[in-house]
C-alpha positions in Angstrom: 79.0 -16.7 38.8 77.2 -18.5 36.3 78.5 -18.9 32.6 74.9 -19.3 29.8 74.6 -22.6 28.1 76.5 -25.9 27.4 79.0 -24.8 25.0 79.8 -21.1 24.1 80.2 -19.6 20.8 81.6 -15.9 20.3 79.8 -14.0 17.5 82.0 -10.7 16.7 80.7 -7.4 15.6 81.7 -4.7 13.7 82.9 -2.1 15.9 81.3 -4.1 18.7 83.3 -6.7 19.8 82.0 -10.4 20.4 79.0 -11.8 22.4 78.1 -15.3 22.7 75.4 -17.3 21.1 74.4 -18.3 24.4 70.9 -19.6 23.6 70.0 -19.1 27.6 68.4 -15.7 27.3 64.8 -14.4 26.5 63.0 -15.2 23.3 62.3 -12.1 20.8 61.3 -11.2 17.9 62.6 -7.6 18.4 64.4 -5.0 20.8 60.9 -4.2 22.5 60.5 -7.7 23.6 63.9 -7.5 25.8 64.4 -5.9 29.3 66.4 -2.3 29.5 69.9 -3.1 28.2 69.5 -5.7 26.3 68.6 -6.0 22.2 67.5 -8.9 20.2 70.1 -10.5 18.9 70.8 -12.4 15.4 69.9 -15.3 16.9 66.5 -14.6 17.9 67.5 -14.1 21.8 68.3 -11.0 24.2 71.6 -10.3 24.8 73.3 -7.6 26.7 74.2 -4.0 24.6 77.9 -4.0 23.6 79.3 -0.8 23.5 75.9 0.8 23.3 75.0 -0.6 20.2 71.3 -1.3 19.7 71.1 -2.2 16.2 68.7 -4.9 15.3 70.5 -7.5 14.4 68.6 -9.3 12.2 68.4 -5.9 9.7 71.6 -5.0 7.8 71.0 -1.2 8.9 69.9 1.1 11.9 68.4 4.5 11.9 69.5 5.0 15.6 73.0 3.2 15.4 74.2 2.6 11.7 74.9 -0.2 9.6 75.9 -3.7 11.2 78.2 -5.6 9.6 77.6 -9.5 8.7 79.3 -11.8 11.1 83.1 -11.9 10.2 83.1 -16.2 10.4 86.8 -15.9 10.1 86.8 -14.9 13.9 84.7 -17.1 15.8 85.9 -19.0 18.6 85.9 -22.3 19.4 83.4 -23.9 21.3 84.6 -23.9 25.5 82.6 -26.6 27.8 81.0 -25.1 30.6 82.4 -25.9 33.9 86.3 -25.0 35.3 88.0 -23.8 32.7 91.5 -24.8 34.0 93.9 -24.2 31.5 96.1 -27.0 30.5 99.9 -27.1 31.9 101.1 -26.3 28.7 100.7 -25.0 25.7 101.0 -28.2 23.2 98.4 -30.0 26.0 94.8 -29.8 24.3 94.8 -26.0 24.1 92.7 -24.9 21.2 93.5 -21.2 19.8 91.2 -19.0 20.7 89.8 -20.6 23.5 88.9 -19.0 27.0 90.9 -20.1 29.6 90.6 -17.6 32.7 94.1 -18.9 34.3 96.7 -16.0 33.9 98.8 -18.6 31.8 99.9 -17.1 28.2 99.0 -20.6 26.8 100.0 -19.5 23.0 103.0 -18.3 24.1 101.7 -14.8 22.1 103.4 -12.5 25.2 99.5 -12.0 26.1 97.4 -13.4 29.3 93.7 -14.4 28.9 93.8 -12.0 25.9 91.0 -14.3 24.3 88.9 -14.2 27.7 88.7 -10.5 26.4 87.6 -10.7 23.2 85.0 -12.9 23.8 82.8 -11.2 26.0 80.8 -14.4 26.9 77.8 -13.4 28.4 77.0 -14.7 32.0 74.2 -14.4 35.2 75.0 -14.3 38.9 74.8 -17.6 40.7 71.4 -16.8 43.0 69.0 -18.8 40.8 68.3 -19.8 37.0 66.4 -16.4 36.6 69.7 -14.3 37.7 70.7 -11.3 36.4 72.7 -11.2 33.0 76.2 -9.6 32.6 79.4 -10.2 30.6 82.1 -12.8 31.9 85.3 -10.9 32.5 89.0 -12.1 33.6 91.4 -10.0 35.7 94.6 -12.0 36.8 93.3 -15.5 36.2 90.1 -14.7 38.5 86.8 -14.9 36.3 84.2 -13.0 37.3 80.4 -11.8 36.0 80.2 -8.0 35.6 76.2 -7.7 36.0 74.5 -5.3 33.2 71.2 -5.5 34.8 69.4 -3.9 37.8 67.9 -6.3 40.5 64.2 -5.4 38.8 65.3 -6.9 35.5 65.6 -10.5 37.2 63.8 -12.8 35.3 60.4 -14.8 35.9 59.6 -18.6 35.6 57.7 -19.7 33.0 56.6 -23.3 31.3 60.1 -25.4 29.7 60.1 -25.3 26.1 62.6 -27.0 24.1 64.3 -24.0 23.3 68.5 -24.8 24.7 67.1 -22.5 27.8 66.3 -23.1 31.4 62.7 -21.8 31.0 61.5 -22.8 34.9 64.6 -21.0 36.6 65.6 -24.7 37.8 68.9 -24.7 36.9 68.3 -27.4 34.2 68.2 -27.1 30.3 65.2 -28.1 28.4 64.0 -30.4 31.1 60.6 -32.4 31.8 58.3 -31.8 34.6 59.6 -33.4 37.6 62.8 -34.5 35.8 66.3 -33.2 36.6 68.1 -34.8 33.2 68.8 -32.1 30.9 67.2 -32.4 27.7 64.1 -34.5 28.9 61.4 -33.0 27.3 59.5 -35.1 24.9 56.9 -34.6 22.5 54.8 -36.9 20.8 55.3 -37.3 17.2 53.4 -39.8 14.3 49.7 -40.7 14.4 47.3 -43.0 16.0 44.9 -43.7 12.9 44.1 -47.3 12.7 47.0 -50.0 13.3 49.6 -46.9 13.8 50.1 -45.9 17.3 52.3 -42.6 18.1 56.1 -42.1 19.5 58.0 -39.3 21.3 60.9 -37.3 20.1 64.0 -36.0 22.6 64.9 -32.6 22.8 68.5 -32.0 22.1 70.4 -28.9 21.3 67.2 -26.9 21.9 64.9 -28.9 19.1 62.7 -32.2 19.1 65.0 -34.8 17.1 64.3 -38.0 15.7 64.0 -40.4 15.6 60.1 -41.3 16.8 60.9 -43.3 19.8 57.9 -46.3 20.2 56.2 -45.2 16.8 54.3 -47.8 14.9 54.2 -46.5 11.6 51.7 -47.7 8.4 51.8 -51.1 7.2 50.6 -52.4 3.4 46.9 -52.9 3.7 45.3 -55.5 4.7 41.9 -57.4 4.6 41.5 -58.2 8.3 39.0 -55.1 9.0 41.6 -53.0 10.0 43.2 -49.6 8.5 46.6 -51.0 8.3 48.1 -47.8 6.3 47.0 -45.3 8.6 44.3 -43.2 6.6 41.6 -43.7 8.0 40.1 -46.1 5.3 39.4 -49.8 6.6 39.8 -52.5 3.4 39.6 -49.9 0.9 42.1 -51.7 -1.6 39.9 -55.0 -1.7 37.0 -55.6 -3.2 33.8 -56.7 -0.7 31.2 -57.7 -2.9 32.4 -61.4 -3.3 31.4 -64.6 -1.7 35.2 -64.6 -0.1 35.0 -61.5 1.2 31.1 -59.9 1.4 30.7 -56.8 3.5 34.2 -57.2 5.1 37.0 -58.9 4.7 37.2 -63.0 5.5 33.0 -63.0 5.6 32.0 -65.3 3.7 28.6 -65.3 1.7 26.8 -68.6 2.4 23.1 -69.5 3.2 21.7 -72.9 4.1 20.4 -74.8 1.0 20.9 -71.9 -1.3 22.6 -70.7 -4.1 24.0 -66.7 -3.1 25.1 -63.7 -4.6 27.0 -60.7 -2.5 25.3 -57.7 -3.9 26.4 -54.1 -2.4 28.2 -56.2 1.0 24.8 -57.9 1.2 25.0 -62.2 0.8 21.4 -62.7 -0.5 19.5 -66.3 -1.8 19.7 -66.6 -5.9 17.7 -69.6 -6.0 17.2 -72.4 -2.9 18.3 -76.2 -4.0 16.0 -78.6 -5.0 13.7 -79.6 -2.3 14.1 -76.7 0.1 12.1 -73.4 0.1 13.0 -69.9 1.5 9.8 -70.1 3.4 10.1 -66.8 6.0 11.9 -64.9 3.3 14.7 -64.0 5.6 17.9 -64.2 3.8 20.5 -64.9 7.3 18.5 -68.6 7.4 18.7 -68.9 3.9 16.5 -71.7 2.1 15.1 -72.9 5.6 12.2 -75.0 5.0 12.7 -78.4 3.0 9.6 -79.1 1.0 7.8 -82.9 2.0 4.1 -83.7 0.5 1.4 -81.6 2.8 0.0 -84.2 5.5 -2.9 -83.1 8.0 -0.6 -82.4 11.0 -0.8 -78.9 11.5 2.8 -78.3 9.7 2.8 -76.2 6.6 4.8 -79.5 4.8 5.3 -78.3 1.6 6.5 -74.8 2.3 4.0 -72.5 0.5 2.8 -70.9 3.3 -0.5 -72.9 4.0 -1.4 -75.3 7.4 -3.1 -78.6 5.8 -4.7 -76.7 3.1 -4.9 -80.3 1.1 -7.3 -80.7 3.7 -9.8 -78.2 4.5 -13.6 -78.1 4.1 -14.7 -77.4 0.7 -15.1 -73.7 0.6 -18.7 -72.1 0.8 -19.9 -69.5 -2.3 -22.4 -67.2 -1.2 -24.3 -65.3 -4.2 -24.2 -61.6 -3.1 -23.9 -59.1 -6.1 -21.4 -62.0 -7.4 -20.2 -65.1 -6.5 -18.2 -65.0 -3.2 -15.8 -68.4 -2.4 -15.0 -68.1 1.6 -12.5 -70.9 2.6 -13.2 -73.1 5.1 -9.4 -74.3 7.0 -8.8 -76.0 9.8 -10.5 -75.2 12.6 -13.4 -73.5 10.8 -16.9 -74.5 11.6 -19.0 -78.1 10.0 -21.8 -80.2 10.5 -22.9 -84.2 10.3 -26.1 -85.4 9.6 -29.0 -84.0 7.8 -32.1 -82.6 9.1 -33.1 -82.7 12.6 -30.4 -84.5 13.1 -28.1 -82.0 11.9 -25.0 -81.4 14.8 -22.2 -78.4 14.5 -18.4 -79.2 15.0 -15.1 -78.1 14.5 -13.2 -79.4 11.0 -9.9 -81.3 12.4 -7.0 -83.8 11.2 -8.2 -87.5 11.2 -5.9 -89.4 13.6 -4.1 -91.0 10.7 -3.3 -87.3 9.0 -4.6 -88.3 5.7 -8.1 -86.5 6.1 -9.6 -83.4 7.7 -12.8 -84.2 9.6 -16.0 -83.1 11.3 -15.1 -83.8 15.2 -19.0 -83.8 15.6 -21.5 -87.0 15.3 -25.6 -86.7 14.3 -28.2 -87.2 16.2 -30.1 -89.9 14.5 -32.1 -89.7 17.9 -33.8 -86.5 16.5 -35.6 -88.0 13.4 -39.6 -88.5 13.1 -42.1 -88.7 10.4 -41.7 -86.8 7.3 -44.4 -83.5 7.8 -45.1 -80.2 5.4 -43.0 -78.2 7.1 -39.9 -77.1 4.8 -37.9 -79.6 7.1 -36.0 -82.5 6.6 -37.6 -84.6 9.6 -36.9 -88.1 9.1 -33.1 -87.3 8.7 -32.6 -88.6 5.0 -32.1 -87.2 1.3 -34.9 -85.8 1.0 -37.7 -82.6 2.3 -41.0 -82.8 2.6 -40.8 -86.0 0.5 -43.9 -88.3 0.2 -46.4 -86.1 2.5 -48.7 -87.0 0.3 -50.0 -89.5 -2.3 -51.6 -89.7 -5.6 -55.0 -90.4 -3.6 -54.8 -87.3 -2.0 -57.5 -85.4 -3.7 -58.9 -82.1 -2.6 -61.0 -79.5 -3.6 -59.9 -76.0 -4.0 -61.9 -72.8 -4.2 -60.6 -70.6 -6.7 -60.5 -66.8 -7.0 -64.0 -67.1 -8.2 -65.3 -68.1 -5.2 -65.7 -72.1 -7.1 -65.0 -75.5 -6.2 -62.3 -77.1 -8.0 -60.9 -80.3 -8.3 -57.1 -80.6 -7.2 -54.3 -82.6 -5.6 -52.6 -81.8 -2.2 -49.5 -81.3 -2.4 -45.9 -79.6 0.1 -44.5 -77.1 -2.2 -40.5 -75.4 -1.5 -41.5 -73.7 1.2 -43.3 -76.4 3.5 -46.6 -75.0 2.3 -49.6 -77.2 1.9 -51.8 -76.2 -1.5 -54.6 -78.0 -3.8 -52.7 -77.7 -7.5 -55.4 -78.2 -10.3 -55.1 -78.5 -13.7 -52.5 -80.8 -16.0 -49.0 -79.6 -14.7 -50.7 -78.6 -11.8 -50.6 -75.2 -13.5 -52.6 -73.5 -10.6 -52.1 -73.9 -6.6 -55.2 -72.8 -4.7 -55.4 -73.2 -0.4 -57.0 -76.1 0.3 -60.7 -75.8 0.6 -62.9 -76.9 3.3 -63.8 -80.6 3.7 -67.0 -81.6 2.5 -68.7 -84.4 4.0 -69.3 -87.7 1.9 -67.2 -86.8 -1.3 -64.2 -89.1 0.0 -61.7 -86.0 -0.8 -59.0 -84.5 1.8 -60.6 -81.2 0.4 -58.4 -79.5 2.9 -55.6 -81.7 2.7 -55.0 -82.6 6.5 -54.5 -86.1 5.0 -58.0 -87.1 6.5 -60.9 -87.7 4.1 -64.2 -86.7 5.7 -63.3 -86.1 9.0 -66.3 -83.8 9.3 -69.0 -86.7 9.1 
């Protein structure tokens, strides 16, 4: 036989007699949830019928059965330690009145044996297994024994340990972990693992989880270290992270190379770059990167506006279109040398020395000849068409008339040889044909009678 639970308390009813608190039984909520036999009891558990009553006791009345009456407290026994329940050798030893001891001693000398054995009607299972069958202790002659109250169908199932001061799995042990054969092992967890804080376990004693949190690590006062040090799941939120100590997040400090910040929304940013340095790239991590020297022809934009050697390009071009159009000429852009025929294309480059940009090409003073008519600059100098000519050079032009006139040769803009006549040289007429033995180049070849 098999007494319920670690320690026994006998609850007495009115007109019932007593059943123990045994906290070993089935859950319920009420009568339907227990097996035939059994009610739900005050404390929320199954116990056996006494005396056929089946009065919910949780209600103060019963249509089937009457009123119950509230627990008389006056009566309750004292707690008995499961185990042998030896009685001691006398009754001044220990003994406790009102406690069961199943030894056919009259312990309180009352002329009585075991009389309290009787009254309490402690509630008990047969021995087979943790799942046994429930009946009520009884004592005959100092012999205790277990008076089943339920058929062998009613035996009970298995089922998942809850912390509950029951023996859930049918193992044999109380409130026990998986595995585990220490009573009272199960643990749950218990605090929180938001930020810093990092969750503990409570024990299960007495058939509840108790503190305290075993291995908790509970909030802490905030700190600025990036961390939520209080647990609720805001990082820093007590500082302020738009300063240069602390821009963004805490302990980041706002500094730039060569510049004067400002944190602005967790962002550092340049105010203004120091004397002599430029934020060039206009990327605000490198700050005010480029330090600002006097431009030199090296292919390094020295100064830090943005420009290779501009100091030192070509002299830009302006091309008359509808208006005036300027089109820059940098490094690397085409040029010439010379004039005329002896006119050569290059690149525009640094001079050795970087101080000057230069044509890389030389003339061709190989390509100049005598100065002809022709729109051309052929002897490679100032001057086009220049001196083709003299004051000698007389002709005779024939005008729209059909008449001879009296005229100079001359090379006009366009390399085109006419006969001008008049003061001014008002009028240009093609040179007429030469006429022998007048001594005029009347058609301005720059021979005089060549016809003779």
């Amino acid at each position: 036989m098999k007494r319920i639970g670690m320690f026994f308390w006998a609850v007495c009813l009115s007109g019932g007699g007593c059943v123990e608190d045994h906290r070993a039984g089935q859950g319920c909520q009420s009568d339907i949830d227990c097996p035939a036999g059994q009610r739900c009891g005050i404390y929320a558990w199954c116990e056996p019928v006494v005396d056929g009553a089946m009065a919910d006791s949780s209600a103060g009345e019963d249509e089937a059965s009457g009123p119950v009456e509230e627990v008389d407290e006056s009566i309750v026994d004292a707690p008995v330690a499961d185990g042998d329940m030896a009685a001691p050798s006398d009754a001044e030893d220990g003994w406790q009145d009102g406690a069961c001891h199943c030894n056919g001693l009259d312990e309180d000398a009352d002329g009585q044996v075991d009389e309290d054995c009787a009254l309490a009607r402690i509630v008990c299972a047969d021995e087979e297994s943790a799942c046994g069958l429930f009946g009520e202790f009884e004592c005959v002659d100092g012999v205790e024994s277990c008076r089943l109250t339920q058929s062998e169908d009613q035996r009970g199932m298995p089922r998942d340990e809850v912390c509950n001061g029951a023996d859930d799995d049918c193992d044999g042990i109380i409130d026990n972990a998986e595995n585990s054969l220490m009573p009272n092992s199960l643990l749950v967890e218990c605090g929180t693992e938001d930020g810093t804080c990092e969750k503990g376990v409570l024990a299960c004693r007495n058939g509840e989880y108790v503190g305290p949190c075993v291995g908790e690590i509970g909030p802490s006062n905030e700190l600025c270290d990036g961390l939520d040090n209080d647990c609720d799941r805001r990082t820093d939120e007590d500082f302020n992270l738009n300063t240069l100590e602390h821009c963004g997040a805490c302990n980041v400090a706002c500094e730039l190379d060569n510049a004067t910040v400002v944190c602005t929304n967790g962002v550092c940013t340049v105010d203004s770059c120091r004397d002599g340095f430029a934020d060039k790239d206009g990327d605000e991590a490198n700050g005010c990167e480029c330090e600002v020297r006097a431009e030199t022809c090296d292919g390094v934009d020295n100064d830090c506006d943005g420009e290779v050697d501009e100091d030192f390009w070509q002299s830009p071009l302006i091309v008359f279109i509808v208006i005036p159009l300027v089109i820059t000429r940098p490094m690397g852009s085409e040029c010439n040398v010379g004039v005329g025929n002896c006119r050569e294309l290059g690149t525009w480059i640094c001079s050795d020395d970087g101080m000057q940009g230069q044509c890389d090409a030389e003339p061709d003073l190989d390509a100049s000849r005598a100065e002809t008519c022709n729109g051309r600059n052929d002897d490679c100098d100032e001057h086009t068409d220049e001196a083709v000519f003299s004051d000698d050079d007389t002709c005779l032009g024939r005008s729209q008339q059909g008449q001879l006139v009296e005229g100079q040769c001359i090379c006009n803009a366009r390399g085109d040889i006419h006969c001008a006549i008049g003061e001014g040289q008002e009028r240009a007429l093609p040179p007429g044909e030469e006429q022998p033995g007048d001594g005029r180049d009347n058609d301005c070849d720059s021979a005089v009678d060549e016809a003779q």
